[in-house]
MIMI-265902 format. One record per residue: z, x, y of N, C-alpha, C, O in turn; residue number from 1. Coordinates in steps of 0.1 Angstrom, whole numbers, padded with zeros to 4 digits, always signed. Each point is the difference from the previous one (the first is absolute). Layout:
<doses>
<<Z, X, Y>, <Z, X, Y>, <Z, X, Y>, <Z, X, Y>, NUM>
...
</doses>
This chain:
<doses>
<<-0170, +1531, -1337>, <-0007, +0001, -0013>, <-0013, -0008, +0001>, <-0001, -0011, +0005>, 1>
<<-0008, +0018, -0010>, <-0015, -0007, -0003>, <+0006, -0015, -0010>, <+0008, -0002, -0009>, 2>
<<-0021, -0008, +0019>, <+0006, -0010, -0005>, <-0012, -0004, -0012>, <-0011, +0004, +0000>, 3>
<<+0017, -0013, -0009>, <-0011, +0002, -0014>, <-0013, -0012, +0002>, <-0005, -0007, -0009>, 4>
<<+0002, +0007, +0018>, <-0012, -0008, +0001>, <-0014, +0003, +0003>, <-0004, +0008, +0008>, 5>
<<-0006, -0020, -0018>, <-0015, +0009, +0002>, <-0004, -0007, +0013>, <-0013, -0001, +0002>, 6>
<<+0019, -0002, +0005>, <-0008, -0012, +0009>, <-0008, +0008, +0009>, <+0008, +0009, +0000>, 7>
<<-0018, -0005, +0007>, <-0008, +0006, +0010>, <+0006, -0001, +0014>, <+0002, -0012, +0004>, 8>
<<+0001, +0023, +0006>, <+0007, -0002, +0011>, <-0014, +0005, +0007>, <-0007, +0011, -0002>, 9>
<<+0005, -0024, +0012>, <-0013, +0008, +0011>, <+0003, +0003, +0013>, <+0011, -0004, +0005>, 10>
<<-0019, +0010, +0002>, <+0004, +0003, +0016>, <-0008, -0002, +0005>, <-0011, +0002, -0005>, 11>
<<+0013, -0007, +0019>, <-0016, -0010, +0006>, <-0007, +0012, +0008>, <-0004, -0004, +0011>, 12>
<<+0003, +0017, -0014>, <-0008, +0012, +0004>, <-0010, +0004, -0011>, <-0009, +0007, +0002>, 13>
<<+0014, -0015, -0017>, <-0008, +0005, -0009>, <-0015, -0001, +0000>, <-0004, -0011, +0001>, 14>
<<-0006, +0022, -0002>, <-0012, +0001, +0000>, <-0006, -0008, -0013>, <+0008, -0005, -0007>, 15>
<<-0019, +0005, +0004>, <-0006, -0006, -0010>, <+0001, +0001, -0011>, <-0003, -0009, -0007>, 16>
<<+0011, +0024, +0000>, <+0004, +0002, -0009>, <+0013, +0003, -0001>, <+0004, +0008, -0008>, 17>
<<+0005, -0013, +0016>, <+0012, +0001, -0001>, <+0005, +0008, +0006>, <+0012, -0002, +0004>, 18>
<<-0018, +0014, -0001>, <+0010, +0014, +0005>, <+0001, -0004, +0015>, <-0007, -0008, +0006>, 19>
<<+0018, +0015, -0001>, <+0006, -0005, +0011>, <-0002, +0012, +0009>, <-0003, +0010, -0005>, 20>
<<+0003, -0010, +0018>, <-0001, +0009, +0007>, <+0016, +0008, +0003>, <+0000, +0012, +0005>, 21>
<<+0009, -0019, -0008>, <+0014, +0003, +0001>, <+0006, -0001, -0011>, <-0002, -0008, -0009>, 22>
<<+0016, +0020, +0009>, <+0006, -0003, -0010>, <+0014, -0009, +0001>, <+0002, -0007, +0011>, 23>
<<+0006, +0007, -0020>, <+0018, -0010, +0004>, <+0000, +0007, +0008>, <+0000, +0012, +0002>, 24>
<<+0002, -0024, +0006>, <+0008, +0001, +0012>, <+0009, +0016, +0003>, <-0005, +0008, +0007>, 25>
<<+0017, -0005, -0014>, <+0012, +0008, -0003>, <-0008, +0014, -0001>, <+0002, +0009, +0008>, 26>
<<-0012, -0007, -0019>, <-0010, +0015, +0003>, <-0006, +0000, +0012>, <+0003, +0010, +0008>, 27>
<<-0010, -0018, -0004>, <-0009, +0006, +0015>, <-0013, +0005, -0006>, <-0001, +0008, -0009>, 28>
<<-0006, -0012, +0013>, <-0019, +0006, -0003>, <+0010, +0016, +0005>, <+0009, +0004, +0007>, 29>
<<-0022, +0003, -0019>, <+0000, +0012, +0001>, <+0014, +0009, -0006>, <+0000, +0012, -0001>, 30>
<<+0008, -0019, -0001>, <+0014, +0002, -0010>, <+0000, +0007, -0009>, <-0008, -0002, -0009>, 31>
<<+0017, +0015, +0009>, <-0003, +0007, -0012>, <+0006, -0008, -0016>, <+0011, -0006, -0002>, 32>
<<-0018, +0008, -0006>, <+0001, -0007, -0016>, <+0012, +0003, -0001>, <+0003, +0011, +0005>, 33>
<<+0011, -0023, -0012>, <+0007, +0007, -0005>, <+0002, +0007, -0012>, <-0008, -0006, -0007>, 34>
<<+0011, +0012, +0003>, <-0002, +0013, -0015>, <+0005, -0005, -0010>, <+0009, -0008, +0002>, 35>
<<-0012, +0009, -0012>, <+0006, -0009, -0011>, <+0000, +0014, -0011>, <-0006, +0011, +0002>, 36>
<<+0014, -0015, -0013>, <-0006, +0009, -0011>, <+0009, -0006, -0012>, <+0012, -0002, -0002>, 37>
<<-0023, +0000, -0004>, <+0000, -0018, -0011>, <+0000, +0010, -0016>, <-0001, +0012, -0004>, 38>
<<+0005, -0022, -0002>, <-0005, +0005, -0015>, <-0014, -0005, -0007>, <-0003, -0012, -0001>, 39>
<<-0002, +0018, -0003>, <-0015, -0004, -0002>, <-0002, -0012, -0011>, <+0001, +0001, -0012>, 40>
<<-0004, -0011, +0018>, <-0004, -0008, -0012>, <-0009, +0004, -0016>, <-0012, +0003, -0002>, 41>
<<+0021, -0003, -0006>, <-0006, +0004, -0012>, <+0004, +0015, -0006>, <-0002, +0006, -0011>, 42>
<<+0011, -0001, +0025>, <+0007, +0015, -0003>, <-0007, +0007, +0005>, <-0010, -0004, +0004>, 43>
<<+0013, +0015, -0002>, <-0003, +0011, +0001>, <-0001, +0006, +0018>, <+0004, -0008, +0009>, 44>
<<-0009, +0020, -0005>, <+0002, +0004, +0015>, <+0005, -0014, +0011>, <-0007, -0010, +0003>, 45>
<<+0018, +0012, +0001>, <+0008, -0009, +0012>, <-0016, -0005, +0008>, <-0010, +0007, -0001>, 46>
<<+0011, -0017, +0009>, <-0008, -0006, +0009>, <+0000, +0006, +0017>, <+0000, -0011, +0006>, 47>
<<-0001, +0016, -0001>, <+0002, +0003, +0014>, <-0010, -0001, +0010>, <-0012, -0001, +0001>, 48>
<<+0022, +0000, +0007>, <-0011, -0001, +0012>, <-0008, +0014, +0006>, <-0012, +0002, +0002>, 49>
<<+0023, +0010, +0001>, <-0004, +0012, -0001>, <-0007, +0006, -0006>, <-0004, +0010, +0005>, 50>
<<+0000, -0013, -0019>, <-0011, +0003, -0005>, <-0017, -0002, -0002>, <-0008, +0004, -0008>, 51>
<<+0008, -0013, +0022>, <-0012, -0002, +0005>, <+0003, +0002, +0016>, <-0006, -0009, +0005>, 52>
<<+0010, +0012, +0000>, <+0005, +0010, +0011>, <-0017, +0005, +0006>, <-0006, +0008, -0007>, 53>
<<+0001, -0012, +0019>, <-0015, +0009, +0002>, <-0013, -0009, -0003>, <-0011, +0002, +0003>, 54>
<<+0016, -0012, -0010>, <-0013, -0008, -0008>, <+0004, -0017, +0004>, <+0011, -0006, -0002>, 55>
<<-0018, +0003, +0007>, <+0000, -0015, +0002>, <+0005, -0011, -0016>, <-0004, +0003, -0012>, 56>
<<+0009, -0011, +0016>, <+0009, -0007, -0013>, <+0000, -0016, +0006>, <+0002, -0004, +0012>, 57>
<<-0005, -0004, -0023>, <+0002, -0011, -0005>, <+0012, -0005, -0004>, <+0001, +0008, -0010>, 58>
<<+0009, -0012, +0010>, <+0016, -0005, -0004>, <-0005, -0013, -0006>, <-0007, -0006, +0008>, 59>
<<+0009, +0000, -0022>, <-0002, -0017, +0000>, <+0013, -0003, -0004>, <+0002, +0007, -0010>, 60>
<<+0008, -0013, +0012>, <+0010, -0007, -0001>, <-0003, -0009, -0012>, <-0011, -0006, +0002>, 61>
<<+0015, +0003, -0011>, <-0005, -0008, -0016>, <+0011, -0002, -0003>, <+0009, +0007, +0003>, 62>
<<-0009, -0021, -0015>, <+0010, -0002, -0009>, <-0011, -0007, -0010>, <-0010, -0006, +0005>, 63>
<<+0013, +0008, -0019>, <-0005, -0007, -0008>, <+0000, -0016, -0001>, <-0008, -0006, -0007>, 64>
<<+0020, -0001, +0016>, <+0001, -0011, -0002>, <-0005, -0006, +0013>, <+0002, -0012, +0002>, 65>
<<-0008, +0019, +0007>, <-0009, -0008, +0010>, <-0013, -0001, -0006>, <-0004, +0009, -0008>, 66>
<<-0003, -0019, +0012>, <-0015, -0004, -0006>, <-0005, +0004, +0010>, <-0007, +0009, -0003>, 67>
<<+0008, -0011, +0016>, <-0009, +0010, +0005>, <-0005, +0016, +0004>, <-0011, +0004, +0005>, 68>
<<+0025, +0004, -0013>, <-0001, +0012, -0001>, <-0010, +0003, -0016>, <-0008, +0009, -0002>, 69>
<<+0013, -0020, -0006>, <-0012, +0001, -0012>, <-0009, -0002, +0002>, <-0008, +0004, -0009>, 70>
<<+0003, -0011, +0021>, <-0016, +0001, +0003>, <-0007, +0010, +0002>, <-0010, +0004, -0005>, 71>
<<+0021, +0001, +0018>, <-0006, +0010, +0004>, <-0001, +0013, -0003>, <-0001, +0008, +0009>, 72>
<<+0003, -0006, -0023>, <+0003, +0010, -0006>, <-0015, +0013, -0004>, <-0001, +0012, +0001>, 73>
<<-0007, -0025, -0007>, <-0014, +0003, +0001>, <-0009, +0008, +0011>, <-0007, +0009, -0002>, 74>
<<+0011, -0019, +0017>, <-0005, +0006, +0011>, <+0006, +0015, +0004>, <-0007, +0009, +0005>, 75>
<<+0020, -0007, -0009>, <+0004, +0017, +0003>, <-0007, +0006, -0011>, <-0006, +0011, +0002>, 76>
<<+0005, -0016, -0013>, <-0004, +0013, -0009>, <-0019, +0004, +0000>, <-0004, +0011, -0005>, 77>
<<-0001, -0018, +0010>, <-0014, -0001, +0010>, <-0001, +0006, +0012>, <-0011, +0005, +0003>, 78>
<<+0021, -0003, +0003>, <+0002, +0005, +0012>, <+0003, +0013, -0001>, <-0006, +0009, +0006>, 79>
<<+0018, -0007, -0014>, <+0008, +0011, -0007>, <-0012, +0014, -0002>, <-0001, +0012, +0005>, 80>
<<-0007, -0020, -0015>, <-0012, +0006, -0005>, <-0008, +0008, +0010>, <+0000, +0012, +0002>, 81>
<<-0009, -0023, +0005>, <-0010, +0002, +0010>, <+0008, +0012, +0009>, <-0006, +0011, +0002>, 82>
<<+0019, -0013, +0003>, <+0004, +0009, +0008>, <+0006, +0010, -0004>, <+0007, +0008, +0007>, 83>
<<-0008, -0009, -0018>, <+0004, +0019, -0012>, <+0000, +0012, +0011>, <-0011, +0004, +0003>, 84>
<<+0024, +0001, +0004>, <-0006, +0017, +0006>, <+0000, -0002, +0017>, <+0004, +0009, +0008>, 85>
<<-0008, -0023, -0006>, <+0006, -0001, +0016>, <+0007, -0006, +0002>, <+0005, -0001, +0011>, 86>
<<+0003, -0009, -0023>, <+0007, -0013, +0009>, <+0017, +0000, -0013>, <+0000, -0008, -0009>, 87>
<<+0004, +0013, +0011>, <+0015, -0001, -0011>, <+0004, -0014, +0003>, <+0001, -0005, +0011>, 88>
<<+0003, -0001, -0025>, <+0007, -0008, -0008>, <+0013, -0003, -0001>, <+0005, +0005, -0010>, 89>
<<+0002, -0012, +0017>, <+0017, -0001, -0010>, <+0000, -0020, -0004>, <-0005, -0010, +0006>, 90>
<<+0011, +0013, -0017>, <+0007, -0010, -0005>, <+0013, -0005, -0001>, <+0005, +0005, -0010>, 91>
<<+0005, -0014, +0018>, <+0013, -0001, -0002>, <+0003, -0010, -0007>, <-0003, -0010, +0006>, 92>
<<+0009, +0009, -0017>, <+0004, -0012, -0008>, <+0010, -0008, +0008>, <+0005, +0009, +0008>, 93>
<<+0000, -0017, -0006>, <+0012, -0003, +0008>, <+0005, -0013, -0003>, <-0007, -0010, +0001>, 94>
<<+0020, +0010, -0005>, <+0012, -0008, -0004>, <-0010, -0007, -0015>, <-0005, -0011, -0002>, 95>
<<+0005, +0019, -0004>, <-0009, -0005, -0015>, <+0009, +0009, -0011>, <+0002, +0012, -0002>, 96>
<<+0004, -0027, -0006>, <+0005, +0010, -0012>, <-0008, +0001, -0010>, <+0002, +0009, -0008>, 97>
<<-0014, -0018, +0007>, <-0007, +0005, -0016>, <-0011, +0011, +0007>, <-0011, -0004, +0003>, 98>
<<+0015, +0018, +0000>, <-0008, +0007, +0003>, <-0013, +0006, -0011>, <-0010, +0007, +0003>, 99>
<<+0015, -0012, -0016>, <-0013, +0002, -0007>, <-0013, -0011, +0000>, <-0009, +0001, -0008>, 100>
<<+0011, -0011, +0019>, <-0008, -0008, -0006>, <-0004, +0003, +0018>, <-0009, -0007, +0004>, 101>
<<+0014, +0014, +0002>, <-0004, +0002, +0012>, <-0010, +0011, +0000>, <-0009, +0001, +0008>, 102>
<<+0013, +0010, -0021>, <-0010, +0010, -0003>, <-0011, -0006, -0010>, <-0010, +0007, +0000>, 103>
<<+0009, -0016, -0008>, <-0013, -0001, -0006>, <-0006, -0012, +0009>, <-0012, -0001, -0003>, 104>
<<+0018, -0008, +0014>, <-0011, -0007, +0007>, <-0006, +0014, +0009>, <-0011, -0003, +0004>, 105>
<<+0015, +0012, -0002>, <-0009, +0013, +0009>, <-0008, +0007, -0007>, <-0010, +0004, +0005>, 106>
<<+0014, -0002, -0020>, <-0007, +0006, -0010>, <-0015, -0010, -0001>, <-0011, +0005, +0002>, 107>
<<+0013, -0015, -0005>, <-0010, -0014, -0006>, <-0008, -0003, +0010>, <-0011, -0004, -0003>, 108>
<<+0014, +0007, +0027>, <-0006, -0001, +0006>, <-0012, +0013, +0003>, <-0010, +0000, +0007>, 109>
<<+0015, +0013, -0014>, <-0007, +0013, +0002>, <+0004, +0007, +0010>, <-0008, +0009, +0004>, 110>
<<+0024, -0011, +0003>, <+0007, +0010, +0006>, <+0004, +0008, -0007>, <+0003, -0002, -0011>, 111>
<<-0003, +0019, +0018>, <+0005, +0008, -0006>, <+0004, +0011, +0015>, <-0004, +0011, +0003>, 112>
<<+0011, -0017, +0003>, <+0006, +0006, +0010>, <+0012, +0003, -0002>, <+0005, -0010, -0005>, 113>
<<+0005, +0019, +0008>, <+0016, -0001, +0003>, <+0004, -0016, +0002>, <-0005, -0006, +0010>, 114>
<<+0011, +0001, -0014>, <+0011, -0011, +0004>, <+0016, +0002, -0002>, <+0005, +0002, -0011>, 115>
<<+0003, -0004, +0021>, <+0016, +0003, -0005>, <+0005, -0014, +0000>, <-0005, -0011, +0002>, 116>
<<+0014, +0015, -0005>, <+0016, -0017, -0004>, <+0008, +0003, +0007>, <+0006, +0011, +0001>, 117>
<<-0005, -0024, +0008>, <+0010, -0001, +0010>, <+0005, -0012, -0004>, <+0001, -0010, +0007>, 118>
<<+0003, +0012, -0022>, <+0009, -0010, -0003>, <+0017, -0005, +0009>, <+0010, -0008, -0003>, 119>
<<-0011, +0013, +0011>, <+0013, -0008, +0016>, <-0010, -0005, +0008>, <+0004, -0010, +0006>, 120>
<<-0012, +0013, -0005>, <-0008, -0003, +0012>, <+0004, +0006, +0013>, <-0003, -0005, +0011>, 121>
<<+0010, +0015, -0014>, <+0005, +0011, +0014>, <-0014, +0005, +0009>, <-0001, +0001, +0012>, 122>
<<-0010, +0004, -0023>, <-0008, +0005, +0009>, <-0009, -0009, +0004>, <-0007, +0005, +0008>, 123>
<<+0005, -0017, -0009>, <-0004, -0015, +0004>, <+0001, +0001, +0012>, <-0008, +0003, +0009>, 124>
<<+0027, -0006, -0007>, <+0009, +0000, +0007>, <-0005, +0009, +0014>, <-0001, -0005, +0011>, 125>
<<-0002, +0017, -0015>, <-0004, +0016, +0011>, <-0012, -0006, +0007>, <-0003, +0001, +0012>, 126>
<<-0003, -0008, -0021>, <-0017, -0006, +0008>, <-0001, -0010, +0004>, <-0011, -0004, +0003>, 127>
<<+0028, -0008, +0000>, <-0001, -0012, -0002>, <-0012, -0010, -0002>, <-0004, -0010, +0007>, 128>
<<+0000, +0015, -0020>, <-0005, -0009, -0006>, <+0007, -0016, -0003>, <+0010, -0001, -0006>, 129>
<<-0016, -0011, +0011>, <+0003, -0010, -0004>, <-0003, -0013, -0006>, <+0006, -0011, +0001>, 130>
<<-0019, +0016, -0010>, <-0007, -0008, -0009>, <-0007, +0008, -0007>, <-0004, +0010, +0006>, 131>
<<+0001, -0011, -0017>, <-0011, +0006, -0009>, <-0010, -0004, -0004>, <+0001, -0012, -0004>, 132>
<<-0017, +0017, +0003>, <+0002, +0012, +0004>, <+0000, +0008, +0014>, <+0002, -0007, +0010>, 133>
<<-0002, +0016, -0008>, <+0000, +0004, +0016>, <-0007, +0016, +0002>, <+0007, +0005, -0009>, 134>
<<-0013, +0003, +0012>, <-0008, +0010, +0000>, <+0000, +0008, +0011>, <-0006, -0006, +0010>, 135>
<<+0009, +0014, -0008>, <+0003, +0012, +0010>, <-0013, +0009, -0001>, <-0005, +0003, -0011>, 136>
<<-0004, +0003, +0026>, <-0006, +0007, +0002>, <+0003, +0014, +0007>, <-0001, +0002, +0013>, 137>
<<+0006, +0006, -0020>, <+0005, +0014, +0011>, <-0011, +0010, -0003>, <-0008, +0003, -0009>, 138>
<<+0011, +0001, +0022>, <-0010, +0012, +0001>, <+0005, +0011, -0004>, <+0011, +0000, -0006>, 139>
<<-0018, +0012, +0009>, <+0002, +0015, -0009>, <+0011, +0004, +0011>, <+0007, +0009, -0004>, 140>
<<-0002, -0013, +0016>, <+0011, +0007, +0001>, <+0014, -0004, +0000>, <+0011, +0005, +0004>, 141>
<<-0015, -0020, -0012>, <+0011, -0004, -0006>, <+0009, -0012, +0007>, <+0012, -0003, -0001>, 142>
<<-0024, -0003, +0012>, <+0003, -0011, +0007>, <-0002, -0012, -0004>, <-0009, +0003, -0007>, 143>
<<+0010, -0017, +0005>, <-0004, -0012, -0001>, <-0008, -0004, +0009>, <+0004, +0000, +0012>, 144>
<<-0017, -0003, -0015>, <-0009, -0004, +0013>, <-0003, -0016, -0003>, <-0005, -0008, +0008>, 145>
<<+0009, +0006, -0022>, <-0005, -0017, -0003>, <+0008, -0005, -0010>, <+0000, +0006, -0010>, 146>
<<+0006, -0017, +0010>, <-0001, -0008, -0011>, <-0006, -0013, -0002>, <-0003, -0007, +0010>, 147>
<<+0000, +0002, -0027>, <-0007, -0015, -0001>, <+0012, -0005, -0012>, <+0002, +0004, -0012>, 148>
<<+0003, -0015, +0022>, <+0008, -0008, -0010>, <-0006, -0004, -0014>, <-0012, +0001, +0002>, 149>
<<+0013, -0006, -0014>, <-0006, -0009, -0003>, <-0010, +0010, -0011>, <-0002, +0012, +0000>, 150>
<<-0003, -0022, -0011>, <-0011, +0007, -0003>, <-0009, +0005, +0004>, <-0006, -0006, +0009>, 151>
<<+0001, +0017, -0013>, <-0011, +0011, +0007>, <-0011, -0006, -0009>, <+0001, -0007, -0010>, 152>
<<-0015, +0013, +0019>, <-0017, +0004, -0010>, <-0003, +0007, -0001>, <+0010, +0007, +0003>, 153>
<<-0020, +0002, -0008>, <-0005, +0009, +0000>, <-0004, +0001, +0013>, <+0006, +0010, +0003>, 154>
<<-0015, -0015, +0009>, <-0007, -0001, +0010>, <+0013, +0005, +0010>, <-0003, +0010, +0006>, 155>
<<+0015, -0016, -0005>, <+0008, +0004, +0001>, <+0005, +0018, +0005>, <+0002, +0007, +0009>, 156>
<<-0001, -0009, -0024>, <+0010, +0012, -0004>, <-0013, +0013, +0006>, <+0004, +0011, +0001>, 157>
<<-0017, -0016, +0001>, <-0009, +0012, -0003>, <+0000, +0000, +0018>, <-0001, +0011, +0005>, 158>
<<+0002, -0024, +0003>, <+0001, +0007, +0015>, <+0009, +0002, +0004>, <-0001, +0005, +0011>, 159>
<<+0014, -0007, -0015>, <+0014, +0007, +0006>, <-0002, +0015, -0007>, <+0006, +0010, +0004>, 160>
<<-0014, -0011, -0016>, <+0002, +0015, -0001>, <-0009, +0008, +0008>, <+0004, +0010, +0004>, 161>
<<-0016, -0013, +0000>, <-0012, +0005, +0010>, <+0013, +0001, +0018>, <-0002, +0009, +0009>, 162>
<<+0009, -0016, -0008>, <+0004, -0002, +0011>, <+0013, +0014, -0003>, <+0002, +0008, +0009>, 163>
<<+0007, -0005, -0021>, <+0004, +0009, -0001>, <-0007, +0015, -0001>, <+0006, +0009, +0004>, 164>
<<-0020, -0007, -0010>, <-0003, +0010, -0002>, <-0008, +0005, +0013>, <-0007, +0010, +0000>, 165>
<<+0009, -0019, +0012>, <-0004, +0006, +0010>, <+0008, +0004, +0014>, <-0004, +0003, +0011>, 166>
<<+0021, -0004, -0017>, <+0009, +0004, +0007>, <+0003, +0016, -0001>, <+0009, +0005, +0007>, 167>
</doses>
């Protein structure tokens, strides 16, 4: 079980902005994503991974009750934006029971991407995730080529996505 802490876990490969050249250990660089298929925060169409199947995708691992996932909330929906059409979005809520306050801190930062609830933290679990926040970069055929523990930037999020849209 995802354990409930905001604390930042680093890895001494991490580049300047956090993203890692490797993923956990247990996936393997280059690892196919595990699939999830979430209930959408706020209702409506299920969350999946297969539904961006072909298109390079962002995963941010979030809970409302990490402060550094609230920071960084701002930097995805900036990024979100800017990369409208090449670069897909997911949001996973994870082990958060006030999921409405998990949807109006996303509403209030100017996200408007898919985010699901993984209120078990099972699909955490699939990406062993082990701190929050934590940020997955897969490419369009559906590999993991990076993750950045920890809060993300914009600066960030914009060259792991340049580094995905040229896989």
């Amino acid at each position: 079980m995802l354990a409930v802490s905001a604390a930042i876990r680093t890895t001494p490969d991490a580049g300047p902005t956090g993203t890692t050249d490797t993923t956990p250990a247990a996936l393997g660089k280059n690892a196919a994503a595990p699939s999830f298929d979430l209930p959408r925060l706020g209702g409506g169409a299920p969350v999946t991974l297969a539904a961006v199947r072909g298109r390079p995708v962002i995963i941010n691992f979030f809970a409302s009750w990490c402060t550094d996932c609230q920071k960084e909330l701002a930097a995805f929906a900036v990024a979100s934006r800017h990369l409208a059409g090449k670069v897909e979005f997911i949001g996973i809520d994870t082990n958060d029971d006030a999921t409405a306050t998990a949807l109006a801190l996303l509403r209030h930062a100017g996200d408007h991407y898919p985010s699901g609830v993984d209120g078990n933290g099972q699909t955490a679990d699939r990406y062993l995730v082990g701190a929050l926040p934590e940020t997955f970069f897969v490419d369009a055929r559906g590999r993991i080529i990076s993750f950045s523990p920890g809060a993300e930037t914009v600066a960030g999020l914009l060259a792991g996505a340049t580094t995905l849209m040229r896989r």
